[in-house]
Biopython code that builds the backbone (N, CA, C, O; Angstrom):
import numpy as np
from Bio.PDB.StructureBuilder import StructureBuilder

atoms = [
    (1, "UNK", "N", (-7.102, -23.570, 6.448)),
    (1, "UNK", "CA", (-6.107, -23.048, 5.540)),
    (1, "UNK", "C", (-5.577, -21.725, 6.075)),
    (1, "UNK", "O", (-6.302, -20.835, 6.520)),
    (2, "UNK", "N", (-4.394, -21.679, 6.002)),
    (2, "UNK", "CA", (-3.786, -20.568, 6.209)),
    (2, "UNK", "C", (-4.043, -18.971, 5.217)),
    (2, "UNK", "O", (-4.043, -18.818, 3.996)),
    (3, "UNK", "N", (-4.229, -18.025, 6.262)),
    (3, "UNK", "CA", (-5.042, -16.640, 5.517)),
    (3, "UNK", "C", (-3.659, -15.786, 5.656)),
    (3, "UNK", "O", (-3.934, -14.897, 6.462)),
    (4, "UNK", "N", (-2.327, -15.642, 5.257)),
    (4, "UNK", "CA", (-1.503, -14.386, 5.505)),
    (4, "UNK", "C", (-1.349, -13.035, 4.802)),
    (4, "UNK", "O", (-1.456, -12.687, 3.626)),
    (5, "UNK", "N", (-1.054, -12.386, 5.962)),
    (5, "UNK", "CA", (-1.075, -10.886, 5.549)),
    (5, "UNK", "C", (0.377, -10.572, 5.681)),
    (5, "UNK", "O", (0.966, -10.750, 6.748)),
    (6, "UNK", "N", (1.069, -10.022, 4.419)),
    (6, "UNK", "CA", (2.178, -9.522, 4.215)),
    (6, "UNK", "C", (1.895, -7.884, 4.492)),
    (6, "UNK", "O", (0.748, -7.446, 4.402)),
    (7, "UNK", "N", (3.065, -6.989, 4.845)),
    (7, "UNK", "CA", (3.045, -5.773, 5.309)),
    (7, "UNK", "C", (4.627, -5.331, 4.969)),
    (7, "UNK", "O", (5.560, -5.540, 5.744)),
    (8, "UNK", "N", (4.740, -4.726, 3.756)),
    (8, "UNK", "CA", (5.754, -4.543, 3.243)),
    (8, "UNK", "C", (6.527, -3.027, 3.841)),
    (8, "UNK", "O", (6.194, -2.041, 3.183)),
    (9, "UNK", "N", (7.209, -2.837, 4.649)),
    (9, "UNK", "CA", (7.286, -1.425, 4.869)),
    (9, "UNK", "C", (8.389, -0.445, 4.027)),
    (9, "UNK", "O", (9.437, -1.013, 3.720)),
    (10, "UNK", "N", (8.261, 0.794, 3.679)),
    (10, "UNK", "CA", (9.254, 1.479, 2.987)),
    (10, "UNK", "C", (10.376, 1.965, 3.866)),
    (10, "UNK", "O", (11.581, 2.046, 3.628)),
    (11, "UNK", "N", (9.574, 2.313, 5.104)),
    (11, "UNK", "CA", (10.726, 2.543, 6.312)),
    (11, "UNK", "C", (11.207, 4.282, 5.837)),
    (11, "UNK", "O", (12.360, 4.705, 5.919)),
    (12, "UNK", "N", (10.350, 4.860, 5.486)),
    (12, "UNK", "CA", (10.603, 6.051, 4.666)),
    (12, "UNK", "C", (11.613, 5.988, 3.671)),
    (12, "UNK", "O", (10.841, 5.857, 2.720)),
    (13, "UNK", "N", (12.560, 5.980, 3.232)),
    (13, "UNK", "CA", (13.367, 5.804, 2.439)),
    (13, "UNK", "C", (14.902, 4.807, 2.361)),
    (13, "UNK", "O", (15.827, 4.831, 1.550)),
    (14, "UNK", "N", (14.666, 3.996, 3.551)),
    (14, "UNK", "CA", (15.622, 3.392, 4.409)),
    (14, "UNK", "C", (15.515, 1.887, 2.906)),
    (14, "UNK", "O", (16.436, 1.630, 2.132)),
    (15, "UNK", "N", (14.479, 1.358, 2.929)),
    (15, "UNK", "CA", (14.239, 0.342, 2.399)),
    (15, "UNK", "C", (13.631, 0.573, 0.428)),
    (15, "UNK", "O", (13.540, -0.117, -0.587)),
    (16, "UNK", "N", (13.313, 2.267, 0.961)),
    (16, "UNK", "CA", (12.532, 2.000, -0.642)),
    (16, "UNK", "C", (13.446, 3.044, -1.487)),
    (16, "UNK", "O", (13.129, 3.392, -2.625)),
    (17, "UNK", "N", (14.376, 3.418, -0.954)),
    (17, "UNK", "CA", (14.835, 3.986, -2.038)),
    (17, "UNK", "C", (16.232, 2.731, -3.178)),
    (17, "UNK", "O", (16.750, 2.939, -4.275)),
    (18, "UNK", "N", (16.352, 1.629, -2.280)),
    (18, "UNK", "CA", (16.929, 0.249, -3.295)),
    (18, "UNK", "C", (16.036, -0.680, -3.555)),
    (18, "UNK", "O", (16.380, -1.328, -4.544)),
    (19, "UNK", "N", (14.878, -1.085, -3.027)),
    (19, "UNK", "CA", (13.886, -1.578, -2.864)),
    (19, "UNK", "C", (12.208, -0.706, -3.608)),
    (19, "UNK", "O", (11.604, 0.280, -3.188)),
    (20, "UNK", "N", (11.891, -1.693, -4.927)),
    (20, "UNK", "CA", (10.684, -1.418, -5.340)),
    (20, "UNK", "C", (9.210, -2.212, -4.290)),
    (20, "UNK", "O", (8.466, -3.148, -4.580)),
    (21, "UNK", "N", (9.268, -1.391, -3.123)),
    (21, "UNK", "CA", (8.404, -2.184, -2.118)),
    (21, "UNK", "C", (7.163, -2.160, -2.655)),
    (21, "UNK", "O", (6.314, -2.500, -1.831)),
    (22, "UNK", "N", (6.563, -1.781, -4.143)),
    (22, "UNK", "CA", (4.974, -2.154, -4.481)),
    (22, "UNK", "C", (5.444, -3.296, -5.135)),
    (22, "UNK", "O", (4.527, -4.112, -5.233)),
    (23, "UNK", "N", (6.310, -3.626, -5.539)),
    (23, "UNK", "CA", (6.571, -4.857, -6.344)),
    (23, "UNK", "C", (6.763, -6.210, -5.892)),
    (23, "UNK", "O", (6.660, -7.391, -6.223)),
    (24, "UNK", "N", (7.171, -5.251, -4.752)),
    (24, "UNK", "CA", (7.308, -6.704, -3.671)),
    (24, "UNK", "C", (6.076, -6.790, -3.028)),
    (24, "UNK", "O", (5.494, -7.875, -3.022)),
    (25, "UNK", "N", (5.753, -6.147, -2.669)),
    (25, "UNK", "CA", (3.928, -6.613, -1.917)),
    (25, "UNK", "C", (3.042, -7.232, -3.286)),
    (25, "UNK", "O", (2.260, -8.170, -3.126)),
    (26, "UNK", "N", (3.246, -6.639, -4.551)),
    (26, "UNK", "CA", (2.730, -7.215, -5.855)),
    (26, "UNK", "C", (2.840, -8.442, -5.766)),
    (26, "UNK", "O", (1.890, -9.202, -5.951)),
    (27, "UNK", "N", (3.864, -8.770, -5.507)),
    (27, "UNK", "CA", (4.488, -10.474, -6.503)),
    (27, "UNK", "C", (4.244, -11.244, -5.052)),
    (27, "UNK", "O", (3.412, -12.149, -5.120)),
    (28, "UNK", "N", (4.764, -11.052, -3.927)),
    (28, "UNK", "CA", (4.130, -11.999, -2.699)),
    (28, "UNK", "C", (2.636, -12.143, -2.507)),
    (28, "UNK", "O", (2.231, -13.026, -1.751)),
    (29, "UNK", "N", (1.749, -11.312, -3.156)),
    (29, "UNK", "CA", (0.915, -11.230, -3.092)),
    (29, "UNK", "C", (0.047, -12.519, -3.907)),
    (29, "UNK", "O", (-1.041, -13.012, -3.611)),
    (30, "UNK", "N", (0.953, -12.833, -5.000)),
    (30, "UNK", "CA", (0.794, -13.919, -5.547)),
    (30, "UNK", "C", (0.479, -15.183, -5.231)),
    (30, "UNK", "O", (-0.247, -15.914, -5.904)),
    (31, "UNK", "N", (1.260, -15.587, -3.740)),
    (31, "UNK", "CA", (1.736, -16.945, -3.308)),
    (31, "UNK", "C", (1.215, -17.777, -2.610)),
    (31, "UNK", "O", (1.098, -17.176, -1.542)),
    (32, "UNK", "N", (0.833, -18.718, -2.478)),
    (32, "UNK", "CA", (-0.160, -19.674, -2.248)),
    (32, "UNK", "C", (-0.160, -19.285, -0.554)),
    (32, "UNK", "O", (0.884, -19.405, 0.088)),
    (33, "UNK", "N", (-1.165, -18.912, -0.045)),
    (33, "UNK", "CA", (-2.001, -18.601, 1.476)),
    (33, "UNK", "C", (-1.740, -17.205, 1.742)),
    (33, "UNK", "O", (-1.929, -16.716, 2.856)),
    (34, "UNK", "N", (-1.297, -16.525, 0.715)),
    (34, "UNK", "CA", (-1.335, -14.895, 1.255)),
    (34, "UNK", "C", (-2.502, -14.419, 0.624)),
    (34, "UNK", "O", (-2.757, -14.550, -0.573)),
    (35, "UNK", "N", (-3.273, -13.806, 1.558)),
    (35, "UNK", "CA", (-4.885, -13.419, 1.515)),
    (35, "UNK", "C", (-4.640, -11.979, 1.221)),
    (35, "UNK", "O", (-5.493, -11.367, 0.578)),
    (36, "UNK", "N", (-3.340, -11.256, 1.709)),
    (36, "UNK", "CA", (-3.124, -9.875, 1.578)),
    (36, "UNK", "C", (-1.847, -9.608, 1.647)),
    (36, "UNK", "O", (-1.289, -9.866, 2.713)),
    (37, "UNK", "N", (-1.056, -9.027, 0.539)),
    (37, "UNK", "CA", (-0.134, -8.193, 0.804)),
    (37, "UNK", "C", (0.155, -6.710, 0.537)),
    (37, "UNK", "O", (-0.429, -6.253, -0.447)),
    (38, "UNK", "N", (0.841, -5.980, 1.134)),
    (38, "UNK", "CA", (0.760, -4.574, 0.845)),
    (38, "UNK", "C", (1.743, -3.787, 1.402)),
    (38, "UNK", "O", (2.545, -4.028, 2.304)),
    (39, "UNK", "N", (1.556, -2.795, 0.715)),
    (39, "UNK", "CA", (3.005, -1.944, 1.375)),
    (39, "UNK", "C", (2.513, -0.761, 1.728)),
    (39, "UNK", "O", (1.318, -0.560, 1.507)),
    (40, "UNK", "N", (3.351, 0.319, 2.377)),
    (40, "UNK", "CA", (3.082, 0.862, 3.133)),
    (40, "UNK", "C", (4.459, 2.020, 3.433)),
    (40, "UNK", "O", (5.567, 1.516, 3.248)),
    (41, "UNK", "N", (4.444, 3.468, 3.863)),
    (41, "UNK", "CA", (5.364, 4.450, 3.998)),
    (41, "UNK", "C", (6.137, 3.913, 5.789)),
    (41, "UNK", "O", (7.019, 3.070, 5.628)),
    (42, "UNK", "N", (6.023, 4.094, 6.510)),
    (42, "UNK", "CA", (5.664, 3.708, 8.136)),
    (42, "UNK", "C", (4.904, 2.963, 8.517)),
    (42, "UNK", "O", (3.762, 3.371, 8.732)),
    (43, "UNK", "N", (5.264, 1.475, 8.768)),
    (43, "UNK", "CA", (4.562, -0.165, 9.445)),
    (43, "UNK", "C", (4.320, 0.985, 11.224)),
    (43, "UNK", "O", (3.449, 1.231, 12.059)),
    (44, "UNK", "N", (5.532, 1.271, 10.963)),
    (44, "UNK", "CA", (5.643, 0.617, 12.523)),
    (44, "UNK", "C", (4.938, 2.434, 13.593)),
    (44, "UNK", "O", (5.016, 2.534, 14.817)),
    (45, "UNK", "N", (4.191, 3.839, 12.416)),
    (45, "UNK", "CA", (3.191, 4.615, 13.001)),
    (45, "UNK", "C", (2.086, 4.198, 13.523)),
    (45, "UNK", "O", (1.678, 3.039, 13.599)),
    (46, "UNK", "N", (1.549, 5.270, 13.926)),
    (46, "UNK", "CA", (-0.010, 4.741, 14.221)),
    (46, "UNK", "C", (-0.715, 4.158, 13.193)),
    (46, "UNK", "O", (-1.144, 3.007, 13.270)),
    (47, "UNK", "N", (-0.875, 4.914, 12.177)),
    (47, "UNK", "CA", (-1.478, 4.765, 10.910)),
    (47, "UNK", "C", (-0.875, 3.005, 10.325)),
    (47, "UNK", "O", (-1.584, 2.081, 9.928)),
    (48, "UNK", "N", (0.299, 3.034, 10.437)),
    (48, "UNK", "CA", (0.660, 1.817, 9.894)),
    (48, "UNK", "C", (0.070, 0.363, 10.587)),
    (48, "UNK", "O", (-0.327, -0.651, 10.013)),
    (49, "UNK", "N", (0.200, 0.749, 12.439)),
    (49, "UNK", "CA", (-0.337, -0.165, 13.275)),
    (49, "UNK", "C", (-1.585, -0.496, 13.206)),
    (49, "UNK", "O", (-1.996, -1.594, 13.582)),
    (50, "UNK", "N", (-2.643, 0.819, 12.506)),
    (50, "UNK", "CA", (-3.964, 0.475, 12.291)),
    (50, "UNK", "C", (-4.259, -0.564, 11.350)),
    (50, "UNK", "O", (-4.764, -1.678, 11.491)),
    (51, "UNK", "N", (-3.698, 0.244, 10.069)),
    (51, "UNK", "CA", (-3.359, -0.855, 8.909)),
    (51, "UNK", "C", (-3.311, -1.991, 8.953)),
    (51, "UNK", "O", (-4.024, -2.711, 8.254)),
    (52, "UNK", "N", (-2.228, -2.528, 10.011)),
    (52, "UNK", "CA", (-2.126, -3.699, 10.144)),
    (52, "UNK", "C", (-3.452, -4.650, 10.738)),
    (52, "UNK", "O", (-3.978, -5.666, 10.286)),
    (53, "UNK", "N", (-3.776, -3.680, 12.178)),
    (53, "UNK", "CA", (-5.120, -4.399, 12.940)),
    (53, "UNK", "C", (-6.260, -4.225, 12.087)),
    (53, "UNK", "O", (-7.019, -5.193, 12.152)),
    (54, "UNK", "N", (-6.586, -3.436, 11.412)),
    (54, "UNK", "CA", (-7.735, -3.629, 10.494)),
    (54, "UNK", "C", (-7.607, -4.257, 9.324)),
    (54, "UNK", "O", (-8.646, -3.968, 8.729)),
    (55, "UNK", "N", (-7.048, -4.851, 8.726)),
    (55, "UNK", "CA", (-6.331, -5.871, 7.666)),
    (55, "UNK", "C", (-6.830, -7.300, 8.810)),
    (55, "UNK", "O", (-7.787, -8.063, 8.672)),
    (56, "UNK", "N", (-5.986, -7.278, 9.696)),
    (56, "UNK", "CA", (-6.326, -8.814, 10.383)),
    (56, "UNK", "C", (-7.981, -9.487, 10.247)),
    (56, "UNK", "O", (-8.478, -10.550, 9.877)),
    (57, "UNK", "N", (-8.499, -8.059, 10.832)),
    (57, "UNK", "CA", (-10.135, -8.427, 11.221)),
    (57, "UNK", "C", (-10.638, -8.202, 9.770)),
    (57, "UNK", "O", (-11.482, -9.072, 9.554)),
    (58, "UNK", "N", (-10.513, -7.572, 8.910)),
    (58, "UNK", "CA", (-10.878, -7.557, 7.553)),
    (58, "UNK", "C", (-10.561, -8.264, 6.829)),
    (58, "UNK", "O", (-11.327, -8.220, 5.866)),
    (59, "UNK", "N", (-9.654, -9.106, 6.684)),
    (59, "UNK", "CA", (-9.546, -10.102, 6.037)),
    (59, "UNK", "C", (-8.938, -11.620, 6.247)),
    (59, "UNK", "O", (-8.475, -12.434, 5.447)),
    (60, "UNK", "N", (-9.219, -11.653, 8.212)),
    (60, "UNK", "CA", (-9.347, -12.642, 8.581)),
    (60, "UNK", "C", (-8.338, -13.322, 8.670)),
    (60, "UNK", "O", (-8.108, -14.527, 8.565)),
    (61, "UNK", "N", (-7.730, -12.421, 8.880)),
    (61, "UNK", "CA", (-5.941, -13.219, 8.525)),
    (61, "UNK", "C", (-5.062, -14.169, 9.949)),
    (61, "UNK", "O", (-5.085, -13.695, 11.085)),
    (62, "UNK", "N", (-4.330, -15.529, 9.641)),
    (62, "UNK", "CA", (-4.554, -15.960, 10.689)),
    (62, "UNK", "C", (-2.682, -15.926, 11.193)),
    (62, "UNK", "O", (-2.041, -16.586, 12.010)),
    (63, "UNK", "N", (-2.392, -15.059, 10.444)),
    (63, "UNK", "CA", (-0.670, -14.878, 10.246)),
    (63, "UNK", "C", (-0.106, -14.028, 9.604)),
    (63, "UNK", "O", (-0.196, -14.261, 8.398)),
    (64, "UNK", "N", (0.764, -12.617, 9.978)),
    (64, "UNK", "CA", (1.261, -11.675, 9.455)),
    (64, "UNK", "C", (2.860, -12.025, 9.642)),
    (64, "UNK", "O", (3.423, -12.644, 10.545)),
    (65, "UNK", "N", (3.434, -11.344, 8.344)),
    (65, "UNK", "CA", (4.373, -11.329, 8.171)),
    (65, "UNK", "C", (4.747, -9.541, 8.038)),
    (65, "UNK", "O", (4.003, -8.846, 7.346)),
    (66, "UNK", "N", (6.024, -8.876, 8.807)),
    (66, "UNK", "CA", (6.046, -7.492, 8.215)),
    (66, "UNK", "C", (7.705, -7.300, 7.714)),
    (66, "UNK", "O", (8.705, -7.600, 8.366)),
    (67, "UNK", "N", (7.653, -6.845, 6.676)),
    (67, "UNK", "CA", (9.158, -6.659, 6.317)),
    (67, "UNK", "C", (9.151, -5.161, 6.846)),
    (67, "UNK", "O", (8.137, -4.469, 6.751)),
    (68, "UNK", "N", (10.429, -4.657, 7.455)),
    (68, "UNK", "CA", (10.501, -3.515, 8.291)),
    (68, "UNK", "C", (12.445, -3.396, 8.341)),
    (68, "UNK", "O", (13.208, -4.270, 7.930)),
    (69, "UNK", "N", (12.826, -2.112, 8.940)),
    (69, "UNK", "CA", (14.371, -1.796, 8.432)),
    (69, "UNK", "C", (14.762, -2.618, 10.032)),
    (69, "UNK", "O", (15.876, -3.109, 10.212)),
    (70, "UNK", "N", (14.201, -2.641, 10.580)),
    (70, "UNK", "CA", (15.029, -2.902, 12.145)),
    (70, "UNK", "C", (14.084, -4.144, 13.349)),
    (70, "UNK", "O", (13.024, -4.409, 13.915)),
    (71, "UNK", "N", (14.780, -4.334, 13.229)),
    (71, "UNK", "CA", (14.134, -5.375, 15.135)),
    (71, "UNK", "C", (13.341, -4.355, 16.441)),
    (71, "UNK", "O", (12.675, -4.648, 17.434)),
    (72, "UNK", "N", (13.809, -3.054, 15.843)),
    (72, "UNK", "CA", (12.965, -2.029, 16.635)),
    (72, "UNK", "C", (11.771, -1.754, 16.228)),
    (72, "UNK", "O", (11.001, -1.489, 17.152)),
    (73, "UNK", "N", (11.266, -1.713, 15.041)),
    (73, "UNK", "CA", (10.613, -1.425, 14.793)),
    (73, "UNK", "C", (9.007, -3.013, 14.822)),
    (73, "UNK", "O", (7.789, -3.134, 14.695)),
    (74, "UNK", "N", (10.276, -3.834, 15.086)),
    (74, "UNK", "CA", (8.870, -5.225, 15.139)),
    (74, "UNK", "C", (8.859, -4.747, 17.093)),
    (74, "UNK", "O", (7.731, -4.869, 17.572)),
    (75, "UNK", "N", (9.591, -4.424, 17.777)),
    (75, "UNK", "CA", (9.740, -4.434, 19.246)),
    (75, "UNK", "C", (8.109, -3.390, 19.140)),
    (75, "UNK", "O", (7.161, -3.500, 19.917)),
    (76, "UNK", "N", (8.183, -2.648, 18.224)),
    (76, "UNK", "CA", (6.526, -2.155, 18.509)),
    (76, "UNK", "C", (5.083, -2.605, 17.933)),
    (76, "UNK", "O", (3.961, -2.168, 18.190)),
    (77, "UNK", "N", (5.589, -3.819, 16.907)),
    (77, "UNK", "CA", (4.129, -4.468, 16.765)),
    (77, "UNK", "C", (4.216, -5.471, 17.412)),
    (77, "UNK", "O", (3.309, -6.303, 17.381)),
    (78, "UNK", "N", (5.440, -5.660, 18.234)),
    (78, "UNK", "CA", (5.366, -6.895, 19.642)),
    (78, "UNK", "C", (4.764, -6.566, 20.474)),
    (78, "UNK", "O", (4.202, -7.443, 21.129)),
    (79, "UNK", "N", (4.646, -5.621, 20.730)),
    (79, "UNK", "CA", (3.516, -4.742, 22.351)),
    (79, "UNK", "C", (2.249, -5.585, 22.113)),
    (79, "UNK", "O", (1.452, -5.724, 23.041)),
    (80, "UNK", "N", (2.018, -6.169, 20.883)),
    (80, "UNK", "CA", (0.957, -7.017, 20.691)),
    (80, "UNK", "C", (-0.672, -5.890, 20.690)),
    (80, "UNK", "O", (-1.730, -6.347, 20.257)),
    (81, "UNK", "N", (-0.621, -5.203, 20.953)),
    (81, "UNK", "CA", (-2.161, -4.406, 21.015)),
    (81, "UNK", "C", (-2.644, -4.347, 19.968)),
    (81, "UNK", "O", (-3.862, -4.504, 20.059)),
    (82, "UNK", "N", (-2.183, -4.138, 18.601)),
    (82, "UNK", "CA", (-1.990, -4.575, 17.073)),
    (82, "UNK", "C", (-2.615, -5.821, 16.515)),
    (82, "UNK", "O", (-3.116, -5.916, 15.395)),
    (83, "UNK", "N", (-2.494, -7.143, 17.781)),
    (83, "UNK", "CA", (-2.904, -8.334, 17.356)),
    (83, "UNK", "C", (-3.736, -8.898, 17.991)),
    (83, "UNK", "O", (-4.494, -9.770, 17.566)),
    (84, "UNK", "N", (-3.675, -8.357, 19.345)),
    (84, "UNK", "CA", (-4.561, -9.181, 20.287)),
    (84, "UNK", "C", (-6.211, -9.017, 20.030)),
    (84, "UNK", "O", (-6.428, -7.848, 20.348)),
    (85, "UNK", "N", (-7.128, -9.453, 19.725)),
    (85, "UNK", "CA", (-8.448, -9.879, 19.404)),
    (85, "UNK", "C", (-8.949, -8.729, 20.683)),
    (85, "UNK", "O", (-8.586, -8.624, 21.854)),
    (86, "UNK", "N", (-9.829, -8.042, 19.950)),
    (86, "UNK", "CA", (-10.504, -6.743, 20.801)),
    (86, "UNK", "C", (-11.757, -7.292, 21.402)),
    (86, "UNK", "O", (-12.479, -6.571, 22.091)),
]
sb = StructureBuilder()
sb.init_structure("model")
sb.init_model(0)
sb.init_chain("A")
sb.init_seg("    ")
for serial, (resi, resn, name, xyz) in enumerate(atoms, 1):
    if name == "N":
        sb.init_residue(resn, " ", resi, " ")
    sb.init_atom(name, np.array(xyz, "f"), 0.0, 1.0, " ", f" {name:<3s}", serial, name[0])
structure = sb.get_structure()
């Protein structure tokens, strides 16, 4: 069965100042195979990248999804170091 981890980002104010991003990590959080969703100030900091890799191994997750303001900002949880199994 599928384990996903949602990663809602605020993007500092880019996304959350039209966007209630706890509400949205709330209610996806709901949906049949999401093991985790959550939101977050900066996905795509250090802090956010941790977030993400310790979420995977903590709750085993076998598929992330991240809502984020730009394609730049996935270009840095593409570097993959975030996902790749330590």
């Amino acid at each position: 069965m599928a384990r996903i981890g949602v990663f809602v980002c605020h993007c500092g104010e880019n996304i959350s100042a039209t966007v209630d991003c706890a509400k949205v990590a709330e209610s996806i959080g709901k949906l049949k195979h999401v093991a985790l969703s959550t939101e977050y100030k900066y996905m795509c900091s250090d802090p956010g990248q941790s977030l993400i890799k310790d979420a995977i191994k903590e709750h085993k997750l076998t598929g992330i999804v991240v809502s984020a303001c730009s394609p730049a900002c996935m270009n840095l949880l593409s570097g993959v170091p975030v996902l790749k199994p330590d």
